[in-house]
Structures are given as C-alpha cells and as structure tokens.
Backbone as CSV, one residue per row, in Angstrom:
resi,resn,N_x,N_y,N_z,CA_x,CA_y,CA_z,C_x,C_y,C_z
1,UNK,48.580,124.264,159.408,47.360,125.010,159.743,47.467,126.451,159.231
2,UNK,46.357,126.770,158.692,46.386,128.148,157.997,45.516,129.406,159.170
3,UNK,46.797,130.261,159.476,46.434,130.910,160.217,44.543,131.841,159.963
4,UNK,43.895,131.902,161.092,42.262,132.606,160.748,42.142,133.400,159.546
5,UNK,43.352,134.267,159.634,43.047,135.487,158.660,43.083,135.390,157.443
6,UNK,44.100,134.419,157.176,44.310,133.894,155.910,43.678,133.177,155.453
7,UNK,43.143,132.278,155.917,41.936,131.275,156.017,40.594,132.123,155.118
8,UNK,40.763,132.909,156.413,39.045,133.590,155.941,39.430,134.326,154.480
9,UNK,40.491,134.991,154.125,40.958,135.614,153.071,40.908,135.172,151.627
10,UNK,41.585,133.762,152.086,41.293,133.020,150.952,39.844,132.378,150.549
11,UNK,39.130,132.150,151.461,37.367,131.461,151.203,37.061,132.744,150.656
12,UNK,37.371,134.008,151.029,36.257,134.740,150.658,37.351,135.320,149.373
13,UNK,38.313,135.031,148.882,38.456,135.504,147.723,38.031,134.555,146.536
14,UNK,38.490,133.107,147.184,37.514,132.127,145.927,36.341,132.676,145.561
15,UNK,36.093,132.796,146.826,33.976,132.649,146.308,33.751,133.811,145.869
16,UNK,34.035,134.597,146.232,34.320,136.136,144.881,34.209,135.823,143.349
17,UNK,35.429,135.327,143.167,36.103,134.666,141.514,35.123,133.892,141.152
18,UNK,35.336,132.945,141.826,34.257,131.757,141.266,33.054,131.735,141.156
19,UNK,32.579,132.493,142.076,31.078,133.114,141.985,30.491,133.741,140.487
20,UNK,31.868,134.474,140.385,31.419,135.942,139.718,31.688,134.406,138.032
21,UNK,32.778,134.213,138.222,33.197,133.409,136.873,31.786,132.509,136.151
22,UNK,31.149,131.699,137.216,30.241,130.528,137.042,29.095,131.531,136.671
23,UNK,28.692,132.853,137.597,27.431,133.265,137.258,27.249,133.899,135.946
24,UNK,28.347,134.263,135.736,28.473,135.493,134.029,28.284,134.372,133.013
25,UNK,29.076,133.515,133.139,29.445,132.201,132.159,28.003,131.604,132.007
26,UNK,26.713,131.484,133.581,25.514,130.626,133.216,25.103,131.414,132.692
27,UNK,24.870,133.010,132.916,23.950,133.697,132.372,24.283,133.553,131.470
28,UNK,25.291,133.498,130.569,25.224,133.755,129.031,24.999,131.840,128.665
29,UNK,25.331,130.804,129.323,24.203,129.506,128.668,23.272,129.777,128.679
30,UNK,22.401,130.269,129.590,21.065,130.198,129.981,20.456,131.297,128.282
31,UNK,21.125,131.746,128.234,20.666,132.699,126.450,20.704,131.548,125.686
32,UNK,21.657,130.932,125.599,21.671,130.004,124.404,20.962,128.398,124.681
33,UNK,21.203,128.094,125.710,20.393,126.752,125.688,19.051,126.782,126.662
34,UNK,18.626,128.427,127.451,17.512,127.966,128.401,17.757,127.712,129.662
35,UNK,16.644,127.650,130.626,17.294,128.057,132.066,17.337,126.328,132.656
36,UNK,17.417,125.383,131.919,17.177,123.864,132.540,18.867,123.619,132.988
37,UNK,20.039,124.023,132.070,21.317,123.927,131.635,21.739,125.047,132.679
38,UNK,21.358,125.923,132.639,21.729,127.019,134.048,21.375,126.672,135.446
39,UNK,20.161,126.164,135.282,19.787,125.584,137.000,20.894,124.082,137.073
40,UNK,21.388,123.229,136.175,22.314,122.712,136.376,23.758,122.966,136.571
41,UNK,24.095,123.569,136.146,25.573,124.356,136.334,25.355,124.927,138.189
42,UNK,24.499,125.832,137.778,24.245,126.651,139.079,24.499,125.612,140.534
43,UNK,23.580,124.773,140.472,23.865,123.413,141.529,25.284,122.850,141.775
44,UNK,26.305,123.152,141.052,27.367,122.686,141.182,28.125,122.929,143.004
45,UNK,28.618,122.169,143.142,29.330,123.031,144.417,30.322,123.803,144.556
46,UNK,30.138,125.249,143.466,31.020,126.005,143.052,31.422,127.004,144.110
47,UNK,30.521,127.193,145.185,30.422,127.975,146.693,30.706,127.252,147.657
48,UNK,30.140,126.494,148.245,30.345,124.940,148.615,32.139,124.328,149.173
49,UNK,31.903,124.422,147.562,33.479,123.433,147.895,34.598,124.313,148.059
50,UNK,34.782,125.501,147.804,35.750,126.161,147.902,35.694,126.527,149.586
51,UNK,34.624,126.373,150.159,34.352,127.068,151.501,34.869,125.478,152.384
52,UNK,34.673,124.605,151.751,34.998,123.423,152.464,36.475,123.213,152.131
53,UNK,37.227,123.595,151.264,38.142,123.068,151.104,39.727,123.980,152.270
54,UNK,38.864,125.385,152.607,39.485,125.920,153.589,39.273,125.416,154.671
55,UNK,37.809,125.396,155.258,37.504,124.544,156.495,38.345,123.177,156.321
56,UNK,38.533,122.499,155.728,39.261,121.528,155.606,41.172,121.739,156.053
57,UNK,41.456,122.576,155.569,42.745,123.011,155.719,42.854,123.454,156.909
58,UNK,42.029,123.572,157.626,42.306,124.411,159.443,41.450,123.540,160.327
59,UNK,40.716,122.625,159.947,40.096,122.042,161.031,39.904,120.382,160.803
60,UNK,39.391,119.446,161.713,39.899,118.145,162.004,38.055,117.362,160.682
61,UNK,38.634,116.136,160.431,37.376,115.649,159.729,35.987,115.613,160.527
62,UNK,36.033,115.683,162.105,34.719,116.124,162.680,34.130,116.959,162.566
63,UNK,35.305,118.250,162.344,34.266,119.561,162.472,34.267,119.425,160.887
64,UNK,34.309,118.854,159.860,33.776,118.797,158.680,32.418,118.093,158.497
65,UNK,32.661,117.187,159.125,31.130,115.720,159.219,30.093,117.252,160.043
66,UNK,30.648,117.555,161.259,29.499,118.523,162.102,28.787,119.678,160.752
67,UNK,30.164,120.372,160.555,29.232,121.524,159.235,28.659,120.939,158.290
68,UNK,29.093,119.862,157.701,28.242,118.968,156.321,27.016,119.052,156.928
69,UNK,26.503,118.780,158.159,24.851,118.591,158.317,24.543,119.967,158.545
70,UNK,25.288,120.836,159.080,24.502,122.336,159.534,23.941,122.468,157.541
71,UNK,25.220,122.279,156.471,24.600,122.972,155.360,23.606,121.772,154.617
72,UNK,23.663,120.764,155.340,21.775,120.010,154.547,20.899,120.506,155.063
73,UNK,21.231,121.222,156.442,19.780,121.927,156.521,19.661,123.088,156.182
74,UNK,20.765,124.240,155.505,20.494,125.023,154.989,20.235,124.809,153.616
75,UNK,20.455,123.919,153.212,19.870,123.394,151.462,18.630,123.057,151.573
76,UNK,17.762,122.914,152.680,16.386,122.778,152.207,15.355,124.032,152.727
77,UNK,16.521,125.329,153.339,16.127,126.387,153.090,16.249,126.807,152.251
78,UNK,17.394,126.789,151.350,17.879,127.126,150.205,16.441,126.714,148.937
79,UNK,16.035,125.334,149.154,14.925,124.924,147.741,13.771,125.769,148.248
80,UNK,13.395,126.020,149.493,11.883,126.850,149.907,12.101,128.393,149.050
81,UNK,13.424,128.866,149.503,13.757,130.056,149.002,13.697,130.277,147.474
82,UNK,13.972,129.239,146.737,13.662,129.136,145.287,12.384,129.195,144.996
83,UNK,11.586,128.377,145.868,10.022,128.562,145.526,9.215,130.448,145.951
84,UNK,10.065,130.713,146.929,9.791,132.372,147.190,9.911,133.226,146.066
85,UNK,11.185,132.991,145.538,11.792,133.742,144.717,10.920,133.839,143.307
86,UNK,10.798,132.622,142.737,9.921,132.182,141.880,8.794,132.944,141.009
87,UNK,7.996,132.672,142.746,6.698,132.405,142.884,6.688,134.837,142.685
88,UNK,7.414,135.149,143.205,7.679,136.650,143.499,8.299,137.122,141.843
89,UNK,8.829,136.579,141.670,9.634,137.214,140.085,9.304,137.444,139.318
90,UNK,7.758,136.696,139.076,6.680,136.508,138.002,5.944,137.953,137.838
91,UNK,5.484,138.376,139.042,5.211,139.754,138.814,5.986,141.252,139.485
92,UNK,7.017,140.823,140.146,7.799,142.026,140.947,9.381,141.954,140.246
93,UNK,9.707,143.124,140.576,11.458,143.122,139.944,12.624,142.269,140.959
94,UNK,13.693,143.051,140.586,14.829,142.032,141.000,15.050,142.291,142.615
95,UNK,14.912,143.054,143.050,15.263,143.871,144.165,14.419,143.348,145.266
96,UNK,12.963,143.616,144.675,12.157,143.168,145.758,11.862,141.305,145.977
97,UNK,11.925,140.765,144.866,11.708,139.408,144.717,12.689,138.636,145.615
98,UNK,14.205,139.429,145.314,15.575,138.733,145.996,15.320,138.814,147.523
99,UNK,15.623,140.103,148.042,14.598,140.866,149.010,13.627,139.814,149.902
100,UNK,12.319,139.973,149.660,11.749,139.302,150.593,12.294,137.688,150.838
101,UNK,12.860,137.091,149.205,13.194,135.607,149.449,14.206,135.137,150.759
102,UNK,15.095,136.491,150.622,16.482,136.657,151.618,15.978,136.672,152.939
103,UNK,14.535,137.496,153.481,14.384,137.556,154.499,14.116,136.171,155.240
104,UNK,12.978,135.533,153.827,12.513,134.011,154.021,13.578,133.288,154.508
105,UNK,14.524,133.478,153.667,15.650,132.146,154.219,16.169,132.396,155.409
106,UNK,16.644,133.842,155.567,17.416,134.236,156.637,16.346,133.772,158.236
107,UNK,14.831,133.702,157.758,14.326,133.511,159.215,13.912,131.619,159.191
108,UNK,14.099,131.241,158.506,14.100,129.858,158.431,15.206,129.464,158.989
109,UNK,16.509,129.763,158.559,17.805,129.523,159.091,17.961,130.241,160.817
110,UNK,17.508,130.896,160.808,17.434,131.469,162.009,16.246,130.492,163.406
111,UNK,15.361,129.640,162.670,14.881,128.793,163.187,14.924,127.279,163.189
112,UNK,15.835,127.041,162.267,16.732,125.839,161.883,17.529,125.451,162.843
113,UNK,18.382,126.749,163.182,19.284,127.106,164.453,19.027,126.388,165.710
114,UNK,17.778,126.614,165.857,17.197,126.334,167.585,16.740,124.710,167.535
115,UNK,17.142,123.525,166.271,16.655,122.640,166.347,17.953,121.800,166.606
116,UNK,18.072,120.470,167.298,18.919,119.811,167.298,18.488,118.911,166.518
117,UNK,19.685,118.917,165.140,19.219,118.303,164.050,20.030,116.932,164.233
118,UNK,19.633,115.488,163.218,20.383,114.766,163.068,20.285,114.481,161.456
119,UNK,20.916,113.264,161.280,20.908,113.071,159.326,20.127,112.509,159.151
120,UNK,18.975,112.152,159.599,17.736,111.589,159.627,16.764,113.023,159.529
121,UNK,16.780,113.860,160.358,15.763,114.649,160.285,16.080,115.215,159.325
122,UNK,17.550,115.903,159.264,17.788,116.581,157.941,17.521,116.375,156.695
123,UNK,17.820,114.747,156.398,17.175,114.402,155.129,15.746,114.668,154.980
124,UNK,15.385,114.071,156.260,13.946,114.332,156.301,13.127,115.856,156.090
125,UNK,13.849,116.767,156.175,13.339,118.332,155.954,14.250,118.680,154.415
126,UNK,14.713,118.065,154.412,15.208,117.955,152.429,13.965,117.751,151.545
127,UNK,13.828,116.038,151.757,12.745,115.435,151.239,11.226,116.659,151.266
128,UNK,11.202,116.924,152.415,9.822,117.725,152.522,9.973,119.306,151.572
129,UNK,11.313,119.620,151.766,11.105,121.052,150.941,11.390,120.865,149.696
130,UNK,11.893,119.797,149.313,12.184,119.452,147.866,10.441,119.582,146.838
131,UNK,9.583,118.498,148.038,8.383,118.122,147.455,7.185,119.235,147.604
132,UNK,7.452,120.119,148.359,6.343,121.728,148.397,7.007,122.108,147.263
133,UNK,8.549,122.362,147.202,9.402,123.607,146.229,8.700,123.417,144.979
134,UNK,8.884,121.771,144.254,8.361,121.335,143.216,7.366,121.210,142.786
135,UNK,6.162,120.893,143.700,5.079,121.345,143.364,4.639,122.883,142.988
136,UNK,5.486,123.852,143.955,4.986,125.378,144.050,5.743,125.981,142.626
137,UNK,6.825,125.522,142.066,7.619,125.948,140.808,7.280,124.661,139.915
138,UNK,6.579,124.155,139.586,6.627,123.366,138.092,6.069,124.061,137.475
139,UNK,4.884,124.941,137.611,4.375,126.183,136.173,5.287,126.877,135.550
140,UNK,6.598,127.138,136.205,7.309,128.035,136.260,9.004,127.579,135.394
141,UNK,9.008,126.594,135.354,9.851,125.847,134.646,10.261,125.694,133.075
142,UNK,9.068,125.389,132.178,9.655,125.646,131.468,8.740,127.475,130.534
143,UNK,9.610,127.761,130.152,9.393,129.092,129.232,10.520,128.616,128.184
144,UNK,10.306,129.672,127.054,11.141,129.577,125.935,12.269,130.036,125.780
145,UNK,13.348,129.818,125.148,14.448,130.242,125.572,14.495,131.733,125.381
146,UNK,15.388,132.081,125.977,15.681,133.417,126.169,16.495,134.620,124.701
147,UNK,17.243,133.789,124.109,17.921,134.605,122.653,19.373,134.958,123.053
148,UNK,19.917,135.566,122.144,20.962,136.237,122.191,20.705,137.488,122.543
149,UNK,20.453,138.501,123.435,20.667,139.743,122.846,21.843,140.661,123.056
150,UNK,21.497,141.654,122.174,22.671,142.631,122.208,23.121,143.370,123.031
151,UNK,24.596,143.169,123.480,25.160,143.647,124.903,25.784,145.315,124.398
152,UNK,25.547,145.744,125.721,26.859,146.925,125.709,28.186,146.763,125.986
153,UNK,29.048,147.573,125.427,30.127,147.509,126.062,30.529,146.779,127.098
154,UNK,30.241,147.399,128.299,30.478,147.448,129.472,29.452,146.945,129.880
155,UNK,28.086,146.096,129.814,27.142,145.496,130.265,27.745,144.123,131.061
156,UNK,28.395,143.236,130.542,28.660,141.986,131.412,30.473,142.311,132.032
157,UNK,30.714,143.623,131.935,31.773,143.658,133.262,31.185,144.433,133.893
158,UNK,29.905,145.071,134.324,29.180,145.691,135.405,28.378,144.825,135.665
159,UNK,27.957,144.094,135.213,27.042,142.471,136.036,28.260,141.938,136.506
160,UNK,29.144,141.694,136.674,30.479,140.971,136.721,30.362,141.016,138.505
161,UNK,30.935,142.707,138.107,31.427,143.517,139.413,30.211,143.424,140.668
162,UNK,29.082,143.408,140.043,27.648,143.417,140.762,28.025,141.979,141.450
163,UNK,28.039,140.803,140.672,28.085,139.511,141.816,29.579,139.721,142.551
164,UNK,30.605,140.226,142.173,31.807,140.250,143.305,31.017,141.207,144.276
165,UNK,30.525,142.438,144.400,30.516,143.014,145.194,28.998,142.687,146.138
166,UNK,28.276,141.738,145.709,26.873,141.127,146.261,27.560,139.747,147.512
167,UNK,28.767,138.501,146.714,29.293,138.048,147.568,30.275,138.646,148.426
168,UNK,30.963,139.574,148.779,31.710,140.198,149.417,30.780,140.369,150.572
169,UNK,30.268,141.269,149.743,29.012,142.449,151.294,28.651,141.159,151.916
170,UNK,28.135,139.955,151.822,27.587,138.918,152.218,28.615,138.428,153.486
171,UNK,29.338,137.830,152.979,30.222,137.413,153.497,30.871,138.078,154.506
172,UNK,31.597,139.155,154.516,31.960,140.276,155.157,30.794,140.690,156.637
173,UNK,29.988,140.835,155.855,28.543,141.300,157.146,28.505,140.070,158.084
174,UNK,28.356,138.661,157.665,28.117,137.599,158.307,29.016,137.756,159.098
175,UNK,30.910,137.540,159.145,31.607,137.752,159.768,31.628,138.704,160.820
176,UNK,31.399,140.004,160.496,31.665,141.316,161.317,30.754,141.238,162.475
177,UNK,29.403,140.275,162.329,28.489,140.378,163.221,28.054,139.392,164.000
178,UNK,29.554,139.067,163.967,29.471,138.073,165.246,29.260,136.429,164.393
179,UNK,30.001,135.373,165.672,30.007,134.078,165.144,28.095,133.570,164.543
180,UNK,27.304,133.853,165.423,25.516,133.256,165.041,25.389,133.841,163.814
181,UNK,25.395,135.058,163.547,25.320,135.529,162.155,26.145,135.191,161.104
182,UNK,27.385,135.362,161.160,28.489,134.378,160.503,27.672,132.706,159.939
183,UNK,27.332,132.174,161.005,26.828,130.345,160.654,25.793,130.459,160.145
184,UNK,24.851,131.849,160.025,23.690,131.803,159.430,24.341,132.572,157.801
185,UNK,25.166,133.297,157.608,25.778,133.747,156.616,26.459,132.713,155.544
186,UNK,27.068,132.072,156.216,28.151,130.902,155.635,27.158,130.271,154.756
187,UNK,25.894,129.551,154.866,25.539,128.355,153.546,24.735,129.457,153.196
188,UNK,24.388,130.766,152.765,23.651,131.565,152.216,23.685,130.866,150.740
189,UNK,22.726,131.094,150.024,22.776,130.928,148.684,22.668,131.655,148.325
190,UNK,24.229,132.070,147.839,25.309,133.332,147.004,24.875,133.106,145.206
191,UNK,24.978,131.955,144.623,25.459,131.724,143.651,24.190,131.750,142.790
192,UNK,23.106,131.198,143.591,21.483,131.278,142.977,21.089,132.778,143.135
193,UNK,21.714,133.268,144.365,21.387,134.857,144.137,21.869,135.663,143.373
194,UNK,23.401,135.181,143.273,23.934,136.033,141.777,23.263,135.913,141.047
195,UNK,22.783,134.369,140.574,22.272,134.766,139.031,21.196,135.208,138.854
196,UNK,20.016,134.959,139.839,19.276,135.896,140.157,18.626,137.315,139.395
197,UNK,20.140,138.237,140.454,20.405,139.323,139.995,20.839,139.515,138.999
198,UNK,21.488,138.887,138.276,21.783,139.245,136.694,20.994,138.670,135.747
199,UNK,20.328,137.387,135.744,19.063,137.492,134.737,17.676,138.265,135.113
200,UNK,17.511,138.680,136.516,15.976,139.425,136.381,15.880,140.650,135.335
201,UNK,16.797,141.055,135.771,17.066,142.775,135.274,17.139,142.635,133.426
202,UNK,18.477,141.688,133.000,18.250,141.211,131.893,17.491,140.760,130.798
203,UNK,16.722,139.229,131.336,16.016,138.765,130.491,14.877,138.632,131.125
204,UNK,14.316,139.513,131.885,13.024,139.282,132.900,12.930,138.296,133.790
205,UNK,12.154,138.621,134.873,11.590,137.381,135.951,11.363,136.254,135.185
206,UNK,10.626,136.215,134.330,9.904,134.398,134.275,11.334,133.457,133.671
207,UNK,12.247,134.114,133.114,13.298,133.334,132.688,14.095,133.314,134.272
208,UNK,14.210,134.172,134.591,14.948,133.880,135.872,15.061,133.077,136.977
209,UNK,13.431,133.174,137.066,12.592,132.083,137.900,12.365,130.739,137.629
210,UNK,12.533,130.634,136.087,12.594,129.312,135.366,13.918,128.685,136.017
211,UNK,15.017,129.545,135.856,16.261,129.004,135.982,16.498,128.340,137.454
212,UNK,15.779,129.166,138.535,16.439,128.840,139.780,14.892,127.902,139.927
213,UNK,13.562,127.529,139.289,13.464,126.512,139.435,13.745,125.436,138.820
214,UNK,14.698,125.294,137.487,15.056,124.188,137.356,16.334,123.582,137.996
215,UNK,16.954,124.690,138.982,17.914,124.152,139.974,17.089,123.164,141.414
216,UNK,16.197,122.899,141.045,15.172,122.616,142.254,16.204,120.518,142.220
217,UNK,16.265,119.876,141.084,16.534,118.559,141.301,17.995,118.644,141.422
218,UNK,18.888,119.558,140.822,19.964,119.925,141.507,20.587,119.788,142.912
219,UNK,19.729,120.707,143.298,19.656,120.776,144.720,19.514,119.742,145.647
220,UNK,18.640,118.808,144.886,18.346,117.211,145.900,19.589,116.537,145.880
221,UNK,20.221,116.751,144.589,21.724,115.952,144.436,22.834,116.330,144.990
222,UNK,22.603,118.023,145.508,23.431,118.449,146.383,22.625,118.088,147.905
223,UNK,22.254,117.930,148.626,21.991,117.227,149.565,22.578,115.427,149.360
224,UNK,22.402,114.893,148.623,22.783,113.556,148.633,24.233,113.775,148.665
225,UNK,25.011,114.817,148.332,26.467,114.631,148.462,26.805,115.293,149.478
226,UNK,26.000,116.010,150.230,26.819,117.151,151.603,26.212,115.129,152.257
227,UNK,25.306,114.579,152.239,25.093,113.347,153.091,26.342,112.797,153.032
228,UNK,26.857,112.268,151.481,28.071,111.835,151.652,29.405,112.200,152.040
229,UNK,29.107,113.366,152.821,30.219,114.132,153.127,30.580,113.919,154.840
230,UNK,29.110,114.065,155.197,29.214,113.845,156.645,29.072,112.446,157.052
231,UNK,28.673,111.567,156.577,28.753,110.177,156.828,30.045,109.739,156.619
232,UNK,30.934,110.001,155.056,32.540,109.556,155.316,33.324,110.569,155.670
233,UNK,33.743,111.920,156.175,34.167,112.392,156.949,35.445,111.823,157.888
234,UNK,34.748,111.448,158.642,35.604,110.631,159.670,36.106,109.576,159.249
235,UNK,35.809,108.502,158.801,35.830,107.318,157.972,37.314,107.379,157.127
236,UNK,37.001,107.879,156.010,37.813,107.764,155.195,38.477,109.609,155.267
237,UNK,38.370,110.287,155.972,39.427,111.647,155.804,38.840,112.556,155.211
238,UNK,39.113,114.131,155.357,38.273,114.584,155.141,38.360,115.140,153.295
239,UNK,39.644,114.974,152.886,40.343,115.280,151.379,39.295,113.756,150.778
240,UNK,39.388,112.703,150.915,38.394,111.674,150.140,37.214,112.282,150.482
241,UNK,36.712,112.350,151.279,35.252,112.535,151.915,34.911,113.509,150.685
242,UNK,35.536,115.112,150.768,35.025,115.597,149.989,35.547,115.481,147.944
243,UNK,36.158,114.885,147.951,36.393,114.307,146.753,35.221,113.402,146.086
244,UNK,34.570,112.760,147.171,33.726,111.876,146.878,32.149,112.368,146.814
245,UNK,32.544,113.744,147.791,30.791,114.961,147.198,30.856,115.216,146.177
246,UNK,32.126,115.720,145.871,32.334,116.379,144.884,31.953,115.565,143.392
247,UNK,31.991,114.015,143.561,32.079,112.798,142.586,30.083,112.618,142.435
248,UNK,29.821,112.914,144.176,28.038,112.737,143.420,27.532,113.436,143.074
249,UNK,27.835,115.368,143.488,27.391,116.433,142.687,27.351,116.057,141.319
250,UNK,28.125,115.994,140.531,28.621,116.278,139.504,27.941,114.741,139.022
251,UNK,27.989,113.555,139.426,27.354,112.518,138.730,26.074,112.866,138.539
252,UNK,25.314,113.700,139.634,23.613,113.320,139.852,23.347,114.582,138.578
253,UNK,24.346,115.606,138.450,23.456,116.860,137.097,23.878,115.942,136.121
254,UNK,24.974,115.468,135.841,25.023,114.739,134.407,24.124,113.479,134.403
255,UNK,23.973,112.948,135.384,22.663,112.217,135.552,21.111,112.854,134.911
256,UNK,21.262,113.594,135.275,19.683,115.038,134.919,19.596,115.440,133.851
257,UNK,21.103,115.573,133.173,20.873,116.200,132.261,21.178,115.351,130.382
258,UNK,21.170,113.929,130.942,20.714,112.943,130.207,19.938,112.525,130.062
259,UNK,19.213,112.403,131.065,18.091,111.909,131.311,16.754,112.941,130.742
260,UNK,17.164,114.504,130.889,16.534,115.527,129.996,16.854,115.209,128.478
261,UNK,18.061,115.007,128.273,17.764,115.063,126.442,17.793,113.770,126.401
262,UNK,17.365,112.356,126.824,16.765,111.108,126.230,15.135,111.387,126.252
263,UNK,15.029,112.282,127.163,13.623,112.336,127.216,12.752,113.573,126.137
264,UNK,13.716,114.245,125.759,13.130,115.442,124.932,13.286,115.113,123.364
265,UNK,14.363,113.768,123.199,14.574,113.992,121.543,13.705,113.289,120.972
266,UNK,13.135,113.822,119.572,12.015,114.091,119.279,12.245,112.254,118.421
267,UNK,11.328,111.665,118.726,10.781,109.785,118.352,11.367,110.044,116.698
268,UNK,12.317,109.023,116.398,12.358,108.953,114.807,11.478,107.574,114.160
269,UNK,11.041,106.815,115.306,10.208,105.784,114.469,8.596,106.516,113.793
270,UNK,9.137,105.560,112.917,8.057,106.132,111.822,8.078,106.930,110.678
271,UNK,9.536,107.459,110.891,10.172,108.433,109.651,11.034,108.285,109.122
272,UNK,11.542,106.864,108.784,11.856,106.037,108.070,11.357,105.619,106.783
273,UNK,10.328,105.842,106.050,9.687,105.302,105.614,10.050,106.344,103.770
C-alpha cells in the first residue's frame, strides 16, 4: 500500500507529464492532419488511467468498480461541456469560452452529486448527452485544416508550461478544499481543457472547437470502457479490469478512425479507364 502522500504525489505528477506530453504532441497533429485525429488522441485515457492506476495501488477492486461509475457520470458532463465550449469559441476567446464551460460542468457535477446513480442510469445520461452534444456541435466539426505555422522560439515550451501549470492548480485546489470538492475535481476534463487552451489562442476558436467536437464519439467509447471497468472490477481484479478499459478505449478510436478514412477515400471506380 502506497502511503496518501505519495499516492497523491505520484497521480498528480503523471497527469502533469502526460497531460502536458499528449496535449503539445495533439496540438501539433491537429496542424498537420486536422482536429478529427486530435479529438481522437485527446479521448485516450491519458488522465484517466494514470489516476486509476494509483487508486488501484491503495485501494480494494470495489472502491475501483464504485469510482468507475462516479466518472461515467462525469463523462457525460464532460460531452455537454464540449457542446458549451464549442458552441462559445466560435465567437469569444480562450479565457472566457473555457471559463463559462468550467462553470457548466462544475455545476452539473455538483448536481450529479445529489443523485443516486446506478449503470443503468448512467449509461442512460451518457446516451442522452452524447445525442444533444452531437446534434449542438455537428456545424462545428468539420473546418479546414489548420497549416503549419511558424513558431517562436520559446512558443511551444510556454504552451508546455501553461498545461503543467493549468493541471496542477486543478488538482491541487480540488484537494486543498476538502474531500466534495476533491470528487468534483478528480474526473475534471484536464486534457480537453489543455488543448483547449493551446489551440484557441493559436489557431483560433473554430479549429479548436472543431477539435473538442470531434472528441464527441471518443468520448462514447470512453464511457463504454469506464462500463467495462466497473462491471469487471470485482470479477476478474482490478489490474485486468483496467487492462481491459484500457483494450476498448483504444479499440473503439482505431475503430473511428478507420472507419473515417474508408469513408473519406475518394471512389476509384471509374478511373480506370
């Protein structure tokens, strides 16, 4: 058992690194291939799993199965919040768009709280925010790609430092202010907010907004694997359990993102001839 401090030390230094690593790395795909390839990456359980894999190390496969459902229902705050963000980016900057979306989630989660959920309802408030999110962001999806452009120096190690020091403050505040704020802190969506913040400012809102809505089917596939997390949990342990989220995350974007280029490459019948 890994003593609290260390515990918490290590979650919050992963999700620092990894945060900062995944968001610099999409922003610069999202230049070269477009924000469809960034809202996939982004979905990964790059926040997620590192936070589970400590909870895992200090606590029993129940209290893993119990948090797997607290964060399906923060994942379908998480897709409403994409449609906030979105829907706000198109004409306001980075600050205020992130801003009000944060408040959105934070009072959704804050009323999430007072429900006694099960994996029935939860799916069931998945399903429902999946199908507003998508309707409210499909205008918003595709735009043209974004380009290369020309960096400074010091431009992507001060975006760098910006997502370490955006997940820190996060994290840190949740803790300091008590356990309710902490559980409303913990499934924040860190990683959609990093990037967020580093493509608004960059390559404008509508690419930005593109990106975190094409994390919208992402997101459904991360719900289908926090499901499979809390259903085998107990079952099979909590090291398989999450081995096996970790196996449908990652199947359902490469799933998506085949299924995007069978569907985009351009018909050669007929040009044969």
């Amino acid at each position: 058992m890994l003593s609290p401090d260390i515990a918490y030390l290590g979650m919050l230094a992963s999700k620092m690194v990894i945060t900062m690593l995944v968001v610099v790395g999409t922003s610069l795909i999202v230049e070269r291939t477009g924000p469809f390839i960034g809202g996939m990456i982004a979905t990964l359980p790059i926040s997620a799993g590192p936070s589970y894999i400590f909870l895992a190390l200090d606590h029993d496969s129940a209290f893993i199965a119990s948090a797997a459902l607290t964060t399906l229902t923060a994942n379908a705050a998480t897709m409403l919040f994409v449609a906030v963000y979105a829907h706000l980016a198109q004409k306001h900057g980075t600050m205020r768009s992130l801003g009000i979306g944060w408040i959105f989630w934070s009072c959704l989660m804050a009323g999430f709280s007072l429900v006694p959920w099960t994996l029935e309802t939860a799916l069931l408030a998945n399903g429902l925010a999946y199908f507003i999110s998508a309707r409210l962001c499909q205008a918003f999806m595709s735009v043209p790609k974004a380009g290369i452009l020309k960096r400074g120096k010091w431009d992507i190690p001060m975006r760098a430092f910006g997502v370490v020091a955006l997940v820190g403050i996060v994290i840190t505040l949740g803790n300091l202010a008590g356990p309710k704020a902490a559980g409303i802190a913990a499934p924040f969506p860190i990683v959609l907010s990093s990037l967020a913040a580093m493509l608004h400012p960059r390559l404008g809102g509508k690419i930005a907004a593109a990106t975190l809505a094409n994390s919208l089917p992402g997101l459904a596939g991360f719900a289908f694997a926090i499901t499979a997390l809390h259903v085998t949990a107990i079952p099979l342990g909590s090291a398989w359990a999450l081995s096996l989220a970790l196996l449908v995350s990652v199947g359902w974007n490469i799933a998506l993102v085949l299924r995007k280029h069978l569907t985009t490459r351009p018909s050669t019948k007929g040009n044969s001839r």
